[in-house]
C-alpha positions in Angstrom: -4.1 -61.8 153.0 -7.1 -59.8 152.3 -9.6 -59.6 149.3 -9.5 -57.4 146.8 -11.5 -56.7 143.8 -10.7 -58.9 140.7 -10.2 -55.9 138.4 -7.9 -54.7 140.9 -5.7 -57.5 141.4 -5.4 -57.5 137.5 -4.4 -53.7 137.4 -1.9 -54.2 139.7 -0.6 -57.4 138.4 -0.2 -55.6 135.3 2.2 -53.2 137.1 4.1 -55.7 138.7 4.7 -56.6 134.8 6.1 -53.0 134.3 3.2 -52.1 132.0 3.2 -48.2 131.4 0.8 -47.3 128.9 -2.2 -48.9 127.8 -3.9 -48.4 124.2 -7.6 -48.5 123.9 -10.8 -48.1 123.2 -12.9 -49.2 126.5 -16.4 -50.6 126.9 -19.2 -51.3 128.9 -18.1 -54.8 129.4 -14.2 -53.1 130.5 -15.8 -50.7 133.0 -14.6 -52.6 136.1 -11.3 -52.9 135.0 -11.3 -49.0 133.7 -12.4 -47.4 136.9 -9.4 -50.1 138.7 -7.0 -48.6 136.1 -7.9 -44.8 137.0 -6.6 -45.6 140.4 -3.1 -46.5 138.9 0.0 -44.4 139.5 2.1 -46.0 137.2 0.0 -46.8 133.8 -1.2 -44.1 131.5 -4.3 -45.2 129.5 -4.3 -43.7 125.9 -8.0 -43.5 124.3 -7.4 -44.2 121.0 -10.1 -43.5 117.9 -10.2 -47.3 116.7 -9.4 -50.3 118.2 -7.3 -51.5 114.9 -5.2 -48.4 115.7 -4.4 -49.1 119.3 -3.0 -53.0 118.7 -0.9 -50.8 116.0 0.4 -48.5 118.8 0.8 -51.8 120.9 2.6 -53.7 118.4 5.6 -51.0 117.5 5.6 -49.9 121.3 6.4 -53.9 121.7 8.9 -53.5 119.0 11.1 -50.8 120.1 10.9 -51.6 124.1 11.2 -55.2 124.0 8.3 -55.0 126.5 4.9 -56.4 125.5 2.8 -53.4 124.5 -0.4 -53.5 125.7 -3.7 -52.9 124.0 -7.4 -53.0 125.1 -10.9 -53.6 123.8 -13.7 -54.8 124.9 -16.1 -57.8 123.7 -17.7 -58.6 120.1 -17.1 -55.4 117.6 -14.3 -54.3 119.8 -12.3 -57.3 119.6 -13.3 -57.8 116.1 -11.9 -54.6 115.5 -7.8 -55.9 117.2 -7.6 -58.1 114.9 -5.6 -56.6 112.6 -3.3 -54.5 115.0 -3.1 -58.2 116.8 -1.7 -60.2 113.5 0.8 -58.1 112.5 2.0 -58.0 116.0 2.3 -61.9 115.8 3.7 -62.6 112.6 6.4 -59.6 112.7 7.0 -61.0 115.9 6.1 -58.3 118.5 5.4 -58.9 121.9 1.9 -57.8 122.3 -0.7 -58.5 125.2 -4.5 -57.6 124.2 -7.0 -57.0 127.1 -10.7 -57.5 125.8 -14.1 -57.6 127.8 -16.6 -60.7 127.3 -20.2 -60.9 128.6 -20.9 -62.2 132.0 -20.3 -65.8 132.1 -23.6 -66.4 133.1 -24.9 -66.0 129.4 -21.8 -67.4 127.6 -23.5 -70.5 127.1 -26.3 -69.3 125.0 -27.4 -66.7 122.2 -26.6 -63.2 123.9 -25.9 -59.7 123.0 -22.7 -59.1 121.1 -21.6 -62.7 122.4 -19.1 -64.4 120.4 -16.1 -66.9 121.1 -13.5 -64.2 120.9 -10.8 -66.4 121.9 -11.6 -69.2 119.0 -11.0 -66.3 117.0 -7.9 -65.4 118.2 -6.3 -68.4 118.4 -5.0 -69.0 114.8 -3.0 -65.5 115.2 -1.3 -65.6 118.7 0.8 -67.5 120.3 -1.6 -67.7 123.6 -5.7 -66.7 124.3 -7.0 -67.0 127.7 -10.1 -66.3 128.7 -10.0 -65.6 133.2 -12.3 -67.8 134.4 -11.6 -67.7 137.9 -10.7 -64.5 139.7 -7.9 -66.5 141.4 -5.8 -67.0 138.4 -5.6 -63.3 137.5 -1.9 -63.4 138.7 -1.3 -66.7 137.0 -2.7 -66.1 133.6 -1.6 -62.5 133.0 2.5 -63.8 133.7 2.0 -66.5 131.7 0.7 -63.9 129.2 3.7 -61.5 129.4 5.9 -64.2 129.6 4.5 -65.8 126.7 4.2 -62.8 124.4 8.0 -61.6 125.3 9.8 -65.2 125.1 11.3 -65.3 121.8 10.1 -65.7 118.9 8.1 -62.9 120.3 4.3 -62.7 119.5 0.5 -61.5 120.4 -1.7 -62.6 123.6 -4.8 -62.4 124.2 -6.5 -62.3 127.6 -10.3 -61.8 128.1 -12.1 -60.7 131.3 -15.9 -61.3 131.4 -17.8 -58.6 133.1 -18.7 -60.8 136.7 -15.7 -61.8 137.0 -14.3 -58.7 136.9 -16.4 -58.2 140.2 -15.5 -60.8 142.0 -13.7 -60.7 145.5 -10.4 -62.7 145.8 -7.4 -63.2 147.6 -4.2 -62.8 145.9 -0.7 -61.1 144.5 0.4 -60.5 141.3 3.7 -62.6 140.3 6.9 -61.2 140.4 8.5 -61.7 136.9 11.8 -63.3 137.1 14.6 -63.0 133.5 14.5 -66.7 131.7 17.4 -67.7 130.0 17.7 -69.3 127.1 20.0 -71.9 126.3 23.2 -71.7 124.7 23.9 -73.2 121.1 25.3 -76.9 120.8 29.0 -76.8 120.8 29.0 -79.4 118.3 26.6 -76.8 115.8 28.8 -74.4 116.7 31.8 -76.4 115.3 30.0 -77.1 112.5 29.4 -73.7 111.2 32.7 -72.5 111.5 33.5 -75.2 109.3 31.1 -74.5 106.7 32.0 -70.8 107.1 35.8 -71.7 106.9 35.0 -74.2 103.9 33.4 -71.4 101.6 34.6 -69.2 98.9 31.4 -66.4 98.9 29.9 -66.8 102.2 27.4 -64.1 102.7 25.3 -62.9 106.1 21.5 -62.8 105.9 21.1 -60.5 108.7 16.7 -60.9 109.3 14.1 -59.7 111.6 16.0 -61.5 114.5 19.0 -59.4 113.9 17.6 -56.5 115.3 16.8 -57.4 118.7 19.1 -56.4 121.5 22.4 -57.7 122.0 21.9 -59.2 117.8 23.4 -56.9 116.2 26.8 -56.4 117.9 28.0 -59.9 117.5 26.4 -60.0 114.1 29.2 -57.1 113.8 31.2 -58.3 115.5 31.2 -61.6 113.2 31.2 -59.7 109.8 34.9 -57.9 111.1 36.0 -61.2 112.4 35.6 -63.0 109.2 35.1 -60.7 106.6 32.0 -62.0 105.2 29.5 -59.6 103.4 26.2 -58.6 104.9 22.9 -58.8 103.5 19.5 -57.7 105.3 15.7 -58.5 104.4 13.5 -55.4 104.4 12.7 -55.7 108.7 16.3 -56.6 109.4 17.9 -53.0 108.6 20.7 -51.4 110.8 22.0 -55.0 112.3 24.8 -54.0 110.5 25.5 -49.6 110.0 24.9 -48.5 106.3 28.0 -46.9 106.4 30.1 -50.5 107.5 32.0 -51.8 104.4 30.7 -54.9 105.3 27.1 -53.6 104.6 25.6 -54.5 101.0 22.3 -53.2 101.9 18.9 -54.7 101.5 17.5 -57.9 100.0 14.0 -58.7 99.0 12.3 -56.3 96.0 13.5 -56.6 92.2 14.8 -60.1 90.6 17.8 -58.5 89.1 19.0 -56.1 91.8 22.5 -55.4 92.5 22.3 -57.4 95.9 20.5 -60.4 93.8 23.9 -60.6 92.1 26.0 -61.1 95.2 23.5 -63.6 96.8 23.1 -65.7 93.0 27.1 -65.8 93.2 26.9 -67.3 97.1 28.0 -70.6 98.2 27.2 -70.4 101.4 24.6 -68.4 103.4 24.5 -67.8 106.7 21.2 -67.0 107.7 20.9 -64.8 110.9 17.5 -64.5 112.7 15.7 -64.2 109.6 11.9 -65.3 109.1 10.7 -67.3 105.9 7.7 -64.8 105.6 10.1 -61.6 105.1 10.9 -63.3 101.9 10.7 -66.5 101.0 14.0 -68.6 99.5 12.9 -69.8 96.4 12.8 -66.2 95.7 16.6 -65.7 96.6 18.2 -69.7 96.3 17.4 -70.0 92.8 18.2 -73.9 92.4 22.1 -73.0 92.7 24.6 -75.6 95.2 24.3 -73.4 98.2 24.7 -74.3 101.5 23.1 -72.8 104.6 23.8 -72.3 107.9 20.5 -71.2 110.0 20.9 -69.3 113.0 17.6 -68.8 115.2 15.9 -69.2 118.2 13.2 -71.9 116.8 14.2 -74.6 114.4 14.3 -74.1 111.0 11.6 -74.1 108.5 10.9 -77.1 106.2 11.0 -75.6 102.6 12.7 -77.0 99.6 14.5 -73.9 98.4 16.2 -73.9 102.4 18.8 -75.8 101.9 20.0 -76.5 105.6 23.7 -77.6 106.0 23.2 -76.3 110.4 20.6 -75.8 112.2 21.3 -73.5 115.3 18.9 -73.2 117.6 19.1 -70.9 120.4 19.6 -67.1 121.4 21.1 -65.9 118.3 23.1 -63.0 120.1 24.9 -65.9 121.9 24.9 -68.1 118.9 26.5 -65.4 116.8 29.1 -64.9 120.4 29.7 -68.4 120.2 30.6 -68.8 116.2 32.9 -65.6 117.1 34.4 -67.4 120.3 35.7 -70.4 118.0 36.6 -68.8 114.9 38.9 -66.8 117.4 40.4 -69.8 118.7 40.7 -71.7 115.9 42.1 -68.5 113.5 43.1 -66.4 115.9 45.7 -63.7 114.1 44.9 -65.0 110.8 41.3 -63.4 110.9 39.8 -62.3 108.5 39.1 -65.7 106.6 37.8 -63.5 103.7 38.9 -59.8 101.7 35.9 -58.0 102.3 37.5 -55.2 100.2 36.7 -58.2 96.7 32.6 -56.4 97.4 34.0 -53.0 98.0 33.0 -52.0 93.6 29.1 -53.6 94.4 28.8 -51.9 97.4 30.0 -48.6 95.6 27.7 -49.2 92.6 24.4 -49.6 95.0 25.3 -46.4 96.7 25.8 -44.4 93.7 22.2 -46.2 92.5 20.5 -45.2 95.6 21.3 -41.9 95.9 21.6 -41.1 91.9 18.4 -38.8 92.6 18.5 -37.6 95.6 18.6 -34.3 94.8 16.3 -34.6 92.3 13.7 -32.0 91.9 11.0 -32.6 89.4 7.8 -32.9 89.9 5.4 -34.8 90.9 8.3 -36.0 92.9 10.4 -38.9 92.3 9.9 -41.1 95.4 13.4 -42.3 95.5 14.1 -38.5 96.2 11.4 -38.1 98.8 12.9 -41.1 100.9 16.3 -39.7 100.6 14.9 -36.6 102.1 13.4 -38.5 105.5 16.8 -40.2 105.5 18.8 -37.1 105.6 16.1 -35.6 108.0 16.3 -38.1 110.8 19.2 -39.2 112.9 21.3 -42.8 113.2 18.7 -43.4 116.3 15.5 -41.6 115.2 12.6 -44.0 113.8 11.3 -44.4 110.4 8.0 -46.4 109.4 6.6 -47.5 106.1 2.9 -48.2 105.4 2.0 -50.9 103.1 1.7 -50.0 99.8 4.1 -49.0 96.6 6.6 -46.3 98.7 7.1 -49.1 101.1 8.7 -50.7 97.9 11.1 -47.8 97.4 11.6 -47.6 101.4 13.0 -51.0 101.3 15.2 -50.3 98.8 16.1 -46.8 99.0 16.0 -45.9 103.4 19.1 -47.7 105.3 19.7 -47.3 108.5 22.9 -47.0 111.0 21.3 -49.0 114.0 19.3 -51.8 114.4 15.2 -51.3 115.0 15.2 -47.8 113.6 13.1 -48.8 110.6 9.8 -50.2 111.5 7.7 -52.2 108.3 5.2 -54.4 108.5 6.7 -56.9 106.5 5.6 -60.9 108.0 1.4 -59.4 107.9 1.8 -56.3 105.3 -1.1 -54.5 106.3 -2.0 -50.8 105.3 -3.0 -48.5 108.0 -0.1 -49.8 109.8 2.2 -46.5 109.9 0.2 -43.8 111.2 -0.6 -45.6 114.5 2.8 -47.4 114.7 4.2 -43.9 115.0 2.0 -42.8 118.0 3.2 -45.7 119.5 7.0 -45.3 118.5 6.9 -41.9 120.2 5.3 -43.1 123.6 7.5 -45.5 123.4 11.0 -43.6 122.6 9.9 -39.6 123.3 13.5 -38.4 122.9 13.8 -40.1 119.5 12.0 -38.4 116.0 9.4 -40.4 114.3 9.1 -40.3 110.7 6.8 -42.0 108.6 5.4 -42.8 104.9 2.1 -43.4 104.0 0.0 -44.6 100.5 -2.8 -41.9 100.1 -4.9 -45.1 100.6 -3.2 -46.7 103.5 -3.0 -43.2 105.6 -7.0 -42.6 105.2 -7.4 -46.5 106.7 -6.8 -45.0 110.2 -6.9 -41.0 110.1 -9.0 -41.2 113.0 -6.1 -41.7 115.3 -4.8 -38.2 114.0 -6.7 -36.8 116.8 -5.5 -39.3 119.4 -1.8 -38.1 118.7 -3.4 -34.2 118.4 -5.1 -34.8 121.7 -2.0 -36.2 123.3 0.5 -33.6 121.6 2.2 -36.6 120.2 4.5 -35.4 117.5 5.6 -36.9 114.8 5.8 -36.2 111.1 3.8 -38.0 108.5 4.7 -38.3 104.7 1.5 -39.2 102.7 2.8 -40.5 99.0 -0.6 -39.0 96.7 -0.9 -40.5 93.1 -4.5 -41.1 93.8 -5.1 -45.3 93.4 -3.4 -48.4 95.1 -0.2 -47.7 93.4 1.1 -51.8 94.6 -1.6 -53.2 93.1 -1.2 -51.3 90.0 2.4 -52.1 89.7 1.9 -55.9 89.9 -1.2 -56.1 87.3 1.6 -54.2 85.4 4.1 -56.8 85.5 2.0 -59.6 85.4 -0.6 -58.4 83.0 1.9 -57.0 79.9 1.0 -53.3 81.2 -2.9 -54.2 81.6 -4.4 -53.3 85.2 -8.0 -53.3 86.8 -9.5 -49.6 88.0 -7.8 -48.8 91.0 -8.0 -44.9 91.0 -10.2 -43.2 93.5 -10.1 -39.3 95.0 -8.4 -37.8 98.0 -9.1 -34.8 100.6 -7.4 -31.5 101.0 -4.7 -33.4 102.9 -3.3 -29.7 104.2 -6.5 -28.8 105.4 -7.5 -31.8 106.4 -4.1 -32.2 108.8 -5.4 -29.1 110.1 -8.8 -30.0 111.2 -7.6 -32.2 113.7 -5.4 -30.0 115.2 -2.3 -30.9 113.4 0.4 -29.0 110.9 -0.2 -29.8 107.4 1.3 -28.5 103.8 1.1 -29.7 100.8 4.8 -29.9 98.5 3.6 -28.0 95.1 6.9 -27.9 93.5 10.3 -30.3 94.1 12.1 -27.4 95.7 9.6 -26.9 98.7 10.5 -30.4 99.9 13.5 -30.0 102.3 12.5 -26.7 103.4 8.7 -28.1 104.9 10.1 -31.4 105.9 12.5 -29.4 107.8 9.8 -27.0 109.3 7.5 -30.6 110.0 10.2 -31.9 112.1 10.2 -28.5 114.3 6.4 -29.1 115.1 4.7 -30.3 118.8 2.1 -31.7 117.4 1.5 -34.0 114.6 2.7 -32.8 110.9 1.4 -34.3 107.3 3.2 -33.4 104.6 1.4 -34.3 101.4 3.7 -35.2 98.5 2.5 -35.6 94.7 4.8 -38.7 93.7 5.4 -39.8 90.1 5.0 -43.7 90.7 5.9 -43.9 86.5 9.4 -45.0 88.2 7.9 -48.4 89.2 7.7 -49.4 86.0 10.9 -47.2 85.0 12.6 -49.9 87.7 10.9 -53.4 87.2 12.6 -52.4 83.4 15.7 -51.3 85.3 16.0 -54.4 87.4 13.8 -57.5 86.8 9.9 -58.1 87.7 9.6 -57.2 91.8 9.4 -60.4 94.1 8.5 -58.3 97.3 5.5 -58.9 99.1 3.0 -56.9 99.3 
């Protein structure tokens, strides 16, 4: 075996890991590894604008592939600057890998230039951060990182290089990555849900973020047909089962009162399907009532008093879900379904004729149930939508439903802004044939506009819908609620958003009156390069809702 530079050991271990693209923003500390990278046949570095952007890209590339996405910065301001992308990554369970340069480590140990314990300060948001101290474990510490970010739950890693060791000679291989399994679900849990399932008189499916991984979603299907049971999905687990599927009673998790609230108050038994506490918490939906649940998920369930568990299972939930279907076919056989999915058939009616009551609505400022209508009808069952954080992503959640799993991205577990712009570069690296929609706050949009000229750059299309009312419309909305109508100043001013779409390189317009709407999303979605669309909204339906249906819950 020869010797061969660290950094190029580490570029082709990262191969060996089936790593494509890599998002960055590189340093002096990362030019080793850069110039190692250059010699790659198989890995596309994209420059990105901001490092905050490129964990983003990471993060939904991770999301959509399955495959950790990879982003890269290099030591003190450019690490500082991941952490955000790297969070949301972690807690809406992404698998994510983040590269980052560190000083040589002969200076570590004292007061240095831009020197700081990067990997203390990742710690408390990923699941693993290594600094490589030895060029030898290059191949050891970069599969335990891909194999830690992608094991499920999936999450962030962080790996840092210092500068020397990047130099270093070495003998070694990367390691070949070889499938885990997981194991199956106790047959004896198994039994037991079945017999909670079997015992109920309203069961009802909480279809979470765990629903929408691979094989998920068809036994969660599959499960719904078998036993008739009603499906219910928190704002990240849309599409595990089709919005047009009887069994489908849309989405969970925004007003008090809402139609879905109704079904899930009336519940005796829940059955919890991959679903995260921090996509909305259960005192929020288990309001004291005798309900008994029924937790499907790859980690043990969480202790909280409103989570009422009856069974806990814990393993793959696509073969937990197979499993549960397995017995209630030999237990029921011909006699399935166990419930009339047709007693939900008036609710499920009444929330579609709710959601789409204005969806041709054209006054203006627009109504921004109508504008999220619009991207619905404008993208396809597979094509991708993303929500920023802000007050649209309210009306996303409730008003944009989706035909297949993963098809509607929203940082829901972190709920950061800035999060949508970026995510969509990385969506459409990640899934080219698929279209790439997303909405955008005025204030969340302008949090990473830099990026605009990353996607410009790269002829990255994708169409971005900015909502404009000109203050942080959330924030507003709960000061409402809370405050009897009071709130603090939130306004502030915007750019020419047309012109400024422009500058960069991209298509922009601005809507100006409700029936320009279809016509220039329409024309957006025709573009090769990046299109904004700038949209005057009338946010005075928040309100006109939280009166409508009870004080929101959602997160922001």
């Amino acid at each position: 075996m020869s010797e061969i530079k660290a950094s190029d050991l580490f570029v082709q271990c990262l191969e060996a890991e089936g790593v494509t693209h890599i998002f960055g923003v590189p340093g002096e500390e990362n030019a080793d590894f850069m110039i190692s990278l250059k010699k790659s046949d198989s890995i596309e570095f994209v420059l990105c604008r901001h490092e905050q952007a490129a964990a983003f890209m990471a993060d939904l590339y991770g999301r959509l592939t399955g495959k950790a996405g990879v982003c890269l910065g290099t030591l003190g301001p450019g690490a500082t600057n991941l952490v955000t992308g790297v969070a949301d990554a972690n807690m809406d369970r992404a698998p994510l890998v983040a590269l980052i340069g560190q000083a040589g480590t002969y200076r570590l140990h004292k007061e240095s230039h831009q020197n700081m314990d990067a990997i203390a300060m990742f710690r408390p948001i990923t699941k693993w951060a290594q600094t490589i101290y030895n060029a030898g474990t290059v191949p050891e510490v970069i599969r335990k990182a891909f194999k830690t970010a992608e094991a499920e739950k999936p999450g962030a890693v962080v790996i840092e290089l210092p500068e020397d060791i990047a130099k270093h000679m070495v003998e070694g291989v990367p390691l070949i990555p070889k499938k885990t399994r997981r194991p199956a679900a106790d047959h004896k849990a198994i039994k037991a849900a079945v017999d909670v399932i079997a015992g109920a008189k309203n069961p009802v499916i909480l279809a979470g973020n765990g629903c929408v991984r691979k094989r998920a979603s068809e036994q969660l299907r599959v499960l719904a047909k078998k036993t008739g049971m009603p499906v219910v999905n928190t704002f990240m687990g849309k599409g595990a089962v089709s919005m047009d599927d009887e069994h489908c009673l849309f989405t969970m998790g925004l007003q008090g009162r809402d139609h879905v609230n109704l079904l899930i108050d009336s519940a005796d038994v829940i059955i919890a399907a991959g679903y995260d506490l921090v996509e909305y918490a259960p005192g929020f939906w288990n309001h004291g009532t005798d309900k008994k649940v029924v937790v499907i998920d790859f980690e043990p369930a969480e202790v909280d008093a409103a989570l009422p568990v009856e069974v806990d299972i814990v393993a793959d939930v696509a073969d937990s879900l197979w499993s549960i279907n397995q017995e209630l076919d030999n237990r029921y056989g011909a006699k399935l379904p166990l419930f009339d999915i047709k007693k939900h058939a008036k609710l499920r009616q009444t929330i579609i004729e709710d959601l789409t009551a204005e969806a041709e609505d054209n006054s203006f400022p627009m109504k921004p149930q109508r504008v999220v209508n619009e991207m619905r009808r404008a993208l396809g069952p597979k094509d991708i939508m993303l929500s920023d954080v802000g007050a649209h992503k309210m009306w996303v959640s409730r008003y944009y439903n989706c035909y297949e799993p993963n098809t509607c991205q929203i940082s829901n577990g972190f709920c950061t802004m800035g999060f949508a712009l970026p995510g969509a570069i990385g969506s459409k690296v990640a899934l080219p044939d698929q279209k790439v929609g997303c909405i955008m706050g005025d204030a969340g949009f302008l949090m990473n506009v830099q990026d605009l000229e990353t996607a410009a750059r790269l002829k990255i299309p994708f169409v971005g819908v900015i909502f404009c009312d000109e203050e942080y419309g959330l924030i507003k909305w709960k000061q409402q609620n809370q405050f009897d109508g009071e709130h603090s100043d939130l306004k502030f001013t915007n750019p020419d958003f047309e012109l400024l779409a422009k500058s960069f390189g991209c298509w922009g317009k601005t809507v100006r009156k409700g029936e320009e709407l279809r016509p220039i999303i329409e024309e957006a979605f025709k573009q090769n390069v990046p299109a904004l669309v700038a949209v005057p909204v009338d946010y005075s339906e928040n309100l006109k809702l939280t009166k409508r249906l009870g004080a929101i819950e959602a997160t922001i």
